[in-house]
Rosetta silent file (secondary structure, phi, psi, omega in degrees, C-alpha in Angstrom):
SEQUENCE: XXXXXXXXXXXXXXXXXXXXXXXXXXXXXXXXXXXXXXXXXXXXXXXXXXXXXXXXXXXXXXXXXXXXXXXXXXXXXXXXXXXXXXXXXXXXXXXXXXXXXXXXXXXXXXXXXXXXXXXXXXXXXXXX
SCORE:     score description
SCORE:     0.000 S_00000001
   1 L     0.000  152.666 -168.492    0.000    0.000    0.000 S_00000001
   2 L  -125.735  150.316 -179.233    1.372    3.209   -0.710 S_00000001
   3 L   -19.955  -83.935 -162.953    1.148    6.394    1.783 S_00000001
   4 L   -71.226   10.191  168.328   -0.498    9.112   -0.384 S_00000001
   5 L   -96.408  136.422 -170.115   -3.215    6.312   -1.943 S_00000001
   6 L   -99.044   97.532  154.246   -6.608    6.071   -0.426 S_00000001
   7 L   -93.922  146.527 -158.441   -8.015    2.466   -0.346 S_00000001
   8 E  -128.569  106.203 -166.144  -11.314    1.420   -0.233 S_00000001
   9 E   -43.490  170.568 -178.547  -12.452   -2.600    0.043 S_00000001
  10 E  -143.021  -60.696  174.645  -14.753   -3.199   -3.417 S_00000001
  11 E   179.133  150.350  165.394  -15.223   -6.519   -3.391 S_00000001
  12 E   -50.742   89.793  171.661  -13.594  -10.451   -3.067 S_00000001
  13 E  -106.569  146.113  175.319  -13.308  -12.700   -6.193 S_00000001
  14 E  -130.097  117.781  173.883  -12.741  -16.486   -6.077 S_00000001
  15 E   -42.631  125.860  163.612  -11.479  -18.801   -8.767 S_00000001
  16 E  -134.203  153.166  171.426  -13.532  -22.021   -9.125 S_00000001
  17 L   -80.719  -10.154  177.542  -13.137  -25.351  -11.217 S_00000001
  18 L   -74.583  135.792  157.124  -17.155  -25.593  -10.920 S_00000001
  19 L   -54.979   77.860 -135.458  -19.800  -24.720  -13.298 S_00000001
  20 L   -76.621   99.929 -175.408  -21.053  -21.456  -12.517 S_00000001
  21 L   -53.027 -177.238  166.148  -25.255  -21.472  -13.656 S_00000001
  22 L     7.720   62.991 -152.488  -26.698  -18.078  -14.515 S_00000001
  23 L  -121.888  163.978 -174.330  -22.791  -16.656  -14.748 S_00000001
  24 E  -113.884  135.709 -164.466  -22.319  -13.591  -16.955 S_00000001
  25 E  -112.433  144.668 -169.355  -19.741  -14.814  -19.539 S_00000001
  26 E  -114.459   98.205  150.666  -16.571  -12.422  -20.969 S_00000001
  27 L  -101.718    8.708  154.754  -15.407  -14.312  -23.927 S_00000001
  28 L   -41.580  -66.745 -168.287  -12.492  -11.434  -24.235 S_00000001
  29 L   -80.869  -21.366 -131.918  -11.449  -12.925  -20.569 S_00000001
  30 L    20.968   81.270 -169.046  -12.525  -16.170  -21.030 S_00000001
  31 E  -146.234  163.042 -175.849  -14.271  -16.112  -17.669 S_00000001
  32 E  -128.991  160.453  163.414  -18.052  -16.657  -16.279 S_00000001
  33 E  -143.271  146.084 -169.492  -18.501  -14.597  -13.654 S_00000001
  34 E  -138.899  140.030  161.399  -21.163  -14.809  -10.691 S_00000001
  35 E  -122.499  154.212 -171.038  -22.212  -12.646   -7.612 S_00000001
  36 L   -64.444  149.898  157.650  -22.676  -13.911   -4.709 S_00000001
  37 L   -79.739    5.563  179.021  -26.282  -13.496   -3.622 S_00000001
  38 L   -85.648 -172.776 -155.852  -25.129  -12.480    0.307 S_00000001
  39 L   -80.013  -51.077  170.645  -24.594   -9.154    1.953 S_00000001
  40 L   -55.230  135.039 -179.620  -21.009   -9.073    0.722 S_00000001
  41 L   -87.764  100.494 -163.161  -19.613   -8.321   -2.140 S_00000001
  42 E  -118.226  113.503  179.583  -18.137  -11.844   -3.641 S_00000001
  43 E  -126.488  142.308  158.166  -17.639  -12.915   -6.978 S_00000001
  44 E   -92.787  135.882  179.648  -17.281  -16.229   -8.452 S_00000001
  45 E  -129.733  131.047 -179.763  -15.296  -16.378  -11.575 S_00000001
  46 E   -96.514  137.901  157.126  -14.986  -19.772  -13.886 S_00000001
  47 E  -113.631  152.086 -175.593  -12.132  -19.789  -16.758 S_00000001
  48 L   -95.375 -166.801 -150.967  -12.367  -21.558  -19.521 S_00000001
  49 L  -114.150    4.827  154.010   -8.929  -23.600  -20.230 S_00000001
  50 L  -120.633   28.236  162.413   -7.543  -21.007  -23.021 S_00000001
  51 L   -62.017  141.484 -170.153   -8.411  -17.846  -21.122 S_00000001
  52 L   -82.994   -2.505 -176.656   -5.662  -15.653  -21.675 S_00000001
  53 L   -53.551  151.120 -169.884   -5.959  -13.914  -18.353 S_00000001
  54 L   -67.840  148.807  170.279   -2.660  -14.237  -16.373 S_00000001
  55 H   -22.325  -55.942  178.782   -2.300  -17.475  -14.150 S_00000001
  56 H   -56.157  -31.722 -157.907   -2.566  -15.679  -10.505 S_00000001
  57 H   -86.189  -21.691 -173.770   -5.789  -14.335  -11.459 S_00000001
  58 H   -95.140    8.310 -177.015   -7.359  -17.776  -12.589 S_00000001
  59 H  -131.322  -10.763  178.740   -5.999  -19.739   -9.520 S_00000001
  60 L  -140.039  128.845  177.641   -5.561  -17.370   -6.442 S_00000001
  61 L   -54.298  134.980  173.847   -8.397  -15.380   -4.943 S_00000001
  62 E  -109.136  142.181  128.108   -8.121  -11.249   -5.207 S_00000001
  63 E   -65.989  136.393  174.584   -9.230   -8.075   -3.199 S_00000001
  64 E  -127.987  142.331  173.366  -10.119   -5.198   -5.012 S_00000001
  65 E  -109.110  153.659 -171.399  -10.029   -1.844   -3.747 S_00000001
  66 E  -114.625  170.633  174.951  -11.327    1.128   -5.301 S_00000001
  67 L  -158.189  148.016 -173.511   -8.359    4.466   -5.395 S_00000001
  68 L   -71.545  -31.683 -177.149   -8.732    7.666   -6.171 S_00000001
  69 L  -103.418   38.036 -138.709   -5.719    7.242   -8.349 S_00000001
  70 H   -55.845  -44.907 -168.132   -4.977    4.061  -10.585 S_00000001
  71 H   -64.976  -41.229  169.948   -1.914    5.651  -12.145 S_00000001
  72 H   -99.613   15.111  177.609   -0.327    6.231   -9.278 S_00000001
  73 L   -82.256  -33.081 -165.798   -1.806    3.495   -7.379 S_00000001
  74 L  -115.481   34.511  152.776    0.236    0.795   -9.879 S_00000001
  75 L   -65.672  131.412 -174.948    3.829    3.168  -10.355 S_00000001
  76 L    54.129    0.832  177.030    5.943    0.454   -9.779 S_00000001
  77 L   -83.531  143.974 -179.942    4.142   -1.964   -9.127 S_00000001
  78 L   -86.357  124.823 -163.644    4.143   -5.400  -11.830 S_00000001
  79 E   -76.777  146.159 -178.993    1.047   -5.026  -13.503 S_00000001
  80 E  -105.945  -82.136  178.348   -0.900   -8.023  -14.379 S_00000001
  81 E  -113.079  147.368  170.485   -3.652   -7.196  -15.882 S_00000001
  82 E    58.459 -148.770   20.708   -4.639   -3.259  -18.087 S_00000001
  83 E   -77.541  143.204 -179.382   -5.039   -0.892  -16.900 S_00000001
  84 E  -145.527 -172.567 -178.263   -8.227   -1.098  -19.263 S_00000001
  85 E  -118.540   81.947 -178.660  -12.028   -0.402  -18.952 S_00000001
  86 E   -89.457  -32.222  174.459  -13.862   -3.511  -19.153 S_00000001
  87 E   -85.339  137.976  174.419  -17.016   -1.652  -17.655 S_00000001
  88 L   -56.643  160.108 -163.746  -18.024    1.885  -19.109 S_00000001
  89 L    37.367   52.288  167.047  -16.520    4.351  -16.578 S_00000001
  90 E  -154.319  121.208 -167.757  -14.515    1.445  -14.821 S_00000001
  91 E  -119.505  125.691 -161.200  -10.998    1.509  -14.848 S_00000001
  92 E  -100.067  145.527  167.324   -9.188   -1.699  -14.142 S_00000001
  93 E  -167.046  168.443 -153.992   -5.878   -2.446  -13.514 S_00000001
  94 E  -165.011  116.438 -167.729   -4.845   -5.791  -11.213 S_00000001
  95 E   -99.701  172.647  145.408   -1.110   -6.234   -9.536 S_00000001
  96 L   -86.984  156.047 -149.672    0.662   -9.111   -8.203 S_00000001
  97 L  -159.904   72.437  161.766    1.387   -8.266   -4.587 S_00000001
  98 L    65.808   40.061 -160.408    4.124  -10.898   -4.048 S_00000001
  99 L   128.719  -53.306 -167.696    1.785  -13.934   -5.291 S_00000001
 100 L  -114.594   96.421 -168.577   -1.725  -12.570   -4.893 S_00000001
 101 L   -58.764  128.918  177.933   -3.460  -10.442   -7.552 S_00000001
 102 E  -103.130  117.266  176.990   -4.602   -7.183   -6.033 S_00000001
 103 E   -99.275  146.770 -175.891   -7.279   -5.620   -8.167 S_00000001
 104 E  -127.731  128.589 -167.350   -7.181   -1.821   -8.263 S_00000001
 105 E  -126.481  129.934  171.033  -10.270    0.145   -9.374 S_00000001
 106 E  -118.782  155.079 -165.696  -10.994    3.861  -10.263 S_00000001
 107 L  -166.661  161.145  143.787  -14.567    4.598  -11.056 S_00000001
 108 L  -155.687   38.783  136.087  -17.257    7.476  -10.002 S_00000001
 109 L   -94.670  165.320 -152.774  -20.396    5.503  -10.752 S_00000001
 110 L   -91.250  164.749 -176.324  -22.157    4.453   -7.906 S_00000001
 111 H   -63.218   -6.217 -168.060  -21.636    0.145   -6.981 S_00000001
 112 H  -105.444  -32.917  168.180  -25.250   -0.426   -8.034 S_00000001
 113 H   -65.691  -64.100 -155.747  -24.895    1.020  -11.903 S_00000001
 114 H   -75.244  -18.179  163.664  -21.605   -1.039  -12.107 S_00000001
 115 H   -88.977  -18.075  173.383  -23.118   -4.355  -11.108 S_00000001
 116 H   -60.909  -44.917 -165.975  -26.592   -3.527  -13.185 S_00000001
 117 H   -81.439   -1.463 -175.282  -23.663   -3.184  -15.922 S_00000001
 118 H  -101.069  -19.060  177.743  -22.156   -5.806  -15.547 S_00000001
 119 H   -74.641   -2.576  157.332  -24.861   -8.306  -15.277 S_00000001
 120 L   -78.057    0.767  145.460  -26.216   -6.832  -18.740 S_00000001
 121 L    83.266   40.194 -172.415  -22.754   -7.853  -19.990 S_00000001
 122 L   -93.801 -177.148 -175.170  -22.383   -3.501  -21.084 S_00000001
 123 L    71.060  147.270 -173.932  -18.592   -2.751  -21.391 S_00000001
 124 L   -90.724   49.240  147.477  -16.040   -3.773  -23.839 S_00000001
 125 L   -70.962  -34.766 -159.592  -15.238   -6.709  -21.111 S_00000001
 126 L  -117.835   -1.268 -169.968  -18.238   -8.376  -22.837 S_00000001
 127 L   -64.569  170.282  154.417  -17.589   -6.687  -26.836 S_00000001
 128 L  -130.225    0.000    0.000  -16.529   -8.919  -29.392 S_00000001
């Protein structure tokens, strides 16, 4: 974590080898993705076996944080994934943190637009 960055939990995702029903599918990521129906914010994500996303992210569970700052939340840091926009207004960008992908998010839509958008598959996460 760095001093002058503000972080703010977002939400939990967990890799699974199971077949995730009523999952919103990314063929871009090759991933299904599911939220949890609880209080928490949890996502399940399935890959399919030629997603191209990097390895940590399909095999080790992440925290995501939102920051006021993506660019200077991932200066020096080894970047993983983006930074890119797979949601409209949602800027992605996902480190390794010694092992463990750390997702890092800048946004200013509110959490209830960005999960309406993503279960409507909107963003060029979901584009062909």
């Amino acid at each position: 974590m760095k001093d002058n960055i503000q972080y703010t939990f977002h939400h939990f995702g967990i890799p699974v080898n199971t077949e995730l029903e009523h999952a919103t599918y990314s063929e871009k990521a090759g991933m299904y993705t599911l939220d949890n129906p609880g209080k928490f914010r949890v996502q399940w994500h399935q890959f399919t076996e030629d997603s191209p996303l990097h390895p940590l992210l399909k095999t080790v569970p992440h925290v995501a944080f939102k920051v006021d700052s993506l660019a200077e939340a991932i200066a020096g840091e080894e970047v993983i994934l983006g930074p890119y926009e797979p949601i409209d207004d949602y800027f992605v960008a996902v480190i390794n943190d010694s092992g463990v992908p750390i997702e890092l998010i800048q946004t200013t839509i509110s959490d209830e637009t960005l999960w309406e958008r993503a279960r409507k598959g909107q963003g060029s996460l979901y584009r062909k």
